[in-house]
C-alpha positions in Angstrom: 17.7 34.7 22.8 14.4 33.0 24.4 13.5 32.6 20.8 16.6 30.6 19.9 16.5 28.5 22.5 12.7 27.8 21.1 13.8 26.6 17.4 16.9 24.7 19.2 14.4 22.6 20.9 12.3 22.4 18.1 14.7 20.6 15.5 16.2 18.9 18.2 12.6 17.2 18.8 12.3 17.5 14.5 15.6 15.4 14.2 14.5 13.1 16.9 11.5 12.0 15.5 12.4 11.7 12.3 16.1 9.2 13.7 13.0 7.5 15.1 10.9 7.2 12.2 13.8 6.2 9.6 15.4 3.9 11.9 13.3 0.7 10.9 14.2 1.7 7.4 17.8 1.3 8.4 17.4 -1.8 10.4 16.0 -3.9 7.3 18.6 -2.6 4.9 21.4 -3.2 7.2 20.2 -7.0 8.3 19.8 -7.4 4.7 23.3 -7.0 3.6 24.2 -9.2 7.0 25.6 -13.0 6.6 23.2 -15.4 7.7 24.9 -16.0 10.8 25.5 -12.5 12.1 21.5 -11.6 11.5 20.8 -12.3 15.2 23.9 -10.0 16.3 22.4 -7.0 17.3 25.3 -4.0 15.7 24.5 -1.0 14.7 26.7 -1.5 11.7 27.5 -5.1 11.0 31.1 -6.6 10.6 31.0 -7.8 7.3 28.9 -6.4 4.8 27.3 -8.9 1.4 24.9 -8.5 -1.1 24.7 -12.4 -1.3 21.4 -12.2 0.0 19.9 -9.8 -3.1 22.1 -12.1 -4.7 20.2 -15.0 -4.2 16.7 -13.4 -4.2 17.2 -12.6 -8.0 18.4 -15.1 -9.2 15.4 -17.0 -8.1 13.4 -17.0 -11.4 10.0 -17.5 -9.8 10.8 -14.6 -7.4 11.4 -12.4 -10.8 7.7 -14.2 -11.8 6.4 -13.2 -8.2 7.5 -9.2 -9.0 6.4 -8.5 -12.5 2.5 -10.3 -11.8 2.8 -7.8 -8.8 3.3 -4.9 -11.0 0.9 -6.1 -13.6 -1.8 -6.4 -10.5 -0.9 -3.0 -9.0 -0.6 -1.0 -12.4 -3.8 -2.5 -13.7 -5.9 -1.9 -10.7 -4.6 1.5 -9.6 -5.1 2.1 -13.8 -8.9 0.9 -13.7 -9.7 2.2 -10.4 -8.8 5.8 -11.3 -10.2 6.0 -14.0 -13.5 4.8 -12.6 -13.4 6.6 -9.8 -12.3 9.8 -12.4 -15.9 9.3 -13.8 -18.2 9.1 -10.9 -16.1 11.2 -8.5 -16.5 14.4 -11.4 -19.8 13.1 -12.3 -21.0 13.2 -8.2 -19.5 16.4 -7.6 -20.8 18.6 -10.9 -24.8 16.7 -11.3 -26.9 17.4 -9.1 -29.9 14.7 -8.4 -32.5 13.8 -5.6 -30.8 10.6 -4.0 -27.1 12.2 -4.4 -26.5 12.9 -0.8 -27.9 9.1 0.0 -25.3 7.6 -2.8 -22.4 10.0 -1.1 -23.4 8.1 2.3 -23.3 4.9 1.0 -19.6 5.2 -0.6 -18.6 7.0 2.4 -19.8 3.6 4.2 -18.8 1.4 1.9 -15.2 2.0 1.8 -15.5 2.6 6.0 -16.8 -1.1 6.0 -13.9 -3.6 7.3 -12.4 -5.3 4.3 -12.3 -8.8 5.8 -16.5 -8.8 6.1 -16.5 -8.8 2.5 -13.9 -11.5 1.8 -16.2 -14.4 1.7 -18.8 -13.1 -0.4 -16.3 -11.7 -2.7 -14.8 -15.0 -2.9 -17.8 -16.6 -3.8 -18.2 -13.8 -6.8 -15.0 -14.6 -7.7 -15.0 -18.0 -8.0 -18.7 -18.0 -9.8 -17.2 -15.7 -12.3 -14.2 -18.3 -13.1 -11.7 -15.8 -12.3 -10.2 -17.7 -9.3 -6.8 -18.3 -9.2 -5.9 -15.8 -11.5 -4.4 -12.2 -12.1 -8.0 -11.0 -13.3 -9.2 -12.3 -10.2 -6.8 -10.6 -8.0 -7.2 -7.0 -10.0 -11.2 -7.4 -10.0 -10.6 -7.8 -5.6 -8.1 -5.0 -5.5 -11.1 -2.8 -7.8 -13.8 -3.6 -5.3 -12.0 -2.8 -2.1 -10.4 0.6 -3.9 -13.0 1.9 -5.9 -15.3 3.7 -3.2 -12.5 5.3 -1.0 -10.9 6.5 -4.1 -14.7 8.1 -5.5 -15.0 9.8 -2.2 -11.6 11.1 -2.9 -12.1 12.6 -6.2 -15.5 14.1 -5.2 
């Protein structure tokens, strides 16, 4: 019975945290089928439900624009990077050489170093290469911030 009791209060505490994990989740879906005016209501479910808000989103052409270069930069980048990282991660794990622990370090402290300390040299690379202001610009950022966490990964 002692044991019972035990997995009672063990979902209990499972259900809790997950209500408390997914309720943010809720919250944004639910304020986004809201009116304008009842968003600052605070209901658990509101009066009147819309979809005038998705409505309006899509019919926005440059928010359509705004979504595909999104998934062009994400695709292209997570494409690249993987299959970069694919080489030298299986490359580092199966050669063996004399500086191999030293290059391990330095990707390991590479991809630990805080993104925004690199921002304004890789702006500078960026904008010397002519790729500012432009989708190749944005993948070749994404590619340098991804690739060394993603090596250490697949070492």
């Amino acid at each position: 019975m002692k044991k019972y009791w035990g997995r009672v209060e063990f979902f209990t505490l499972l259900i809790l945290i997950i209500l408390f994990s997914l309720f943010p989740f809720y919250w944004a879906v639910v304020s986004s089928l809201k009116r304008s005016v009842d968003l600052f209501n605070i209901d658990m479910w509101p009066p009147v439900l819309t979809f005038i808000n998705y409505h309006q989103i899509l019919k926005d052409q440059s928010f359509l624009h705004s979504i595909w270069n999104s998934t062009i930069v994400a695709g292209v980048s997570v494409l690249i990077s993987l299959l970069l990282a694919l080489l030298s991660g299986f490359s580092l794990s199966r050669l063996k050489f004399s500086q191999r622990n030293t290059l391990l370090g330095a990707i390991l402290a590479v991809s630990m170093f805080p993104q925004i300390a690199v921002l304004s040299g890789m702006f500078e690379l960026i904008r010397f290469m002519g790729l500012y202001n432009s989708l190749s610009g944005l993948i070749f950022s994404y590619m340098i911030l991804i690739i060394p966490f993603t090596t250490w990964t697949m070492k």
